[in-house]
C-alpha positions as CSV (number, residue, x, y, z in Angstrom):
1,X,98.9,101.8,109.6
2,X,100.2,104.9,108.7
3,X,97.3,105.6,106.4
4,X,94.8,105.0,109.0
5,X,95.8,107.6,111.0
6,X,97.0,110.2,108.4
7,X,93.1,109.8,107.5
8,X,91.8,110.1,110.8
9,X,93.8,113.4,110.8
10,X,92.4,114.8,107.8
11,X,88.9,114.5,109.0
12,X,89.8,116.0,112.6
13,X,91.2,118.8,110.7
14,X,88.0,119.0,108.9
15,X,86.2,118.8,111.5
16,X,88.4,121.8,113.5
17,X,87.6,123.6,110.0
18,X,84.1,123.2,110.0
19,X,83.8,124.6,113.7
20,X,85.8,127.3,113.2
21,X,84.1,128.4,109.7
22,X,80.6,128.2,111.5
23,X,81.8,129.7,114.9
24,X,83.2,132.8,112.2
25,X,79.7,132.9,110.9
26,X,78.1,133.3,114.2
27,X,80.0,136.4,115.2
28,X,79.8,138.1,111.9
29,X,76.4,137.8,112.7
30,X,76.3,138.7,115.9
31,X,78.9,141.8,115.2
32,X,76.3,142.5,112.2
33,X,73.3,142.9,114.1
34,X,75.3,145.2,117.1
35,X,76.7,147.3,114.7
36,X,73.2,148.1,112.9
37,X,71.7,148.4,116.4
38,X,74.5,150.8,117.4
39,X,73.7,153.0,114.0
40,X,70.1,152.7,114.6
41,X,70.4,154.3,117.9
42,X,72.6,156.6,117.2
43,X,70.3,157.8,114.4
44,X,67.4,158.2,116.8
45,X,69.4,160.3,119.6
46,X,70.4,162.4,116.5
47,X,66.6,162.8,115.8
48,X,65.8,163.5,119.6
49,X,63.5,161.1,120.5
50,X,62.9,160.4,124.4
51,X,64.3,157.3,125.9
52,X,61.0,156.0,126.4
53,X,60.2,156.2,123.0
54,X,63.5,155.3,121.5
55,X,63.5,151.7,123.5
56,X,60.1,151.3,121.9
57,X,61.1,152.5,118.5
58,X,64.3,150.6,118.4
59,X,62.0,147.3,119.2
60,X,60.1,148.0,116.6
61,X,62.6,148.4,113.8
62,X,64.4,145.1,114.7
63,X,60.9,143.3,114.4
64,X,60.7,145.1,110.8
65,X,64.5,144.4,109.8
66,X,64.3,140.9,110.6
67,X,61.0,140.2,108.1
């Protein structure tokens, strides 16, 4: 019996493992994408460009980036 349940916590470990690995990858990403948005803004109020225009451009360059 022992062995039964030593394996069933082995794969619940995995399992706890796996979740956390891909729940790691998913904020990487996310922390990824803020951080380039934050640069990318910051570079266009460094260039000056309107609000109106910068909401526009910043659209645009996350449709390019993600090509």
């Amino acid at each position: 019996m022992p062995l039964l349940f030593e394996g069933a916590n082995m794969t619940l470990t995995a399992l706890k493992i796996s979740h956390l690995e891909q729940l790691n990858s998913k904020i990487f990403a996310w922390l990824s994408t803020l951080f380039s948005r934050l640069k990318i803004e910051h570079l266009i109020k460094q260039i000056g460009i309107p609000l109106r225009q910068q909401k526009a451009s910043i659209c645009w360059l996350f449709v390019f980036i993600a090509c």
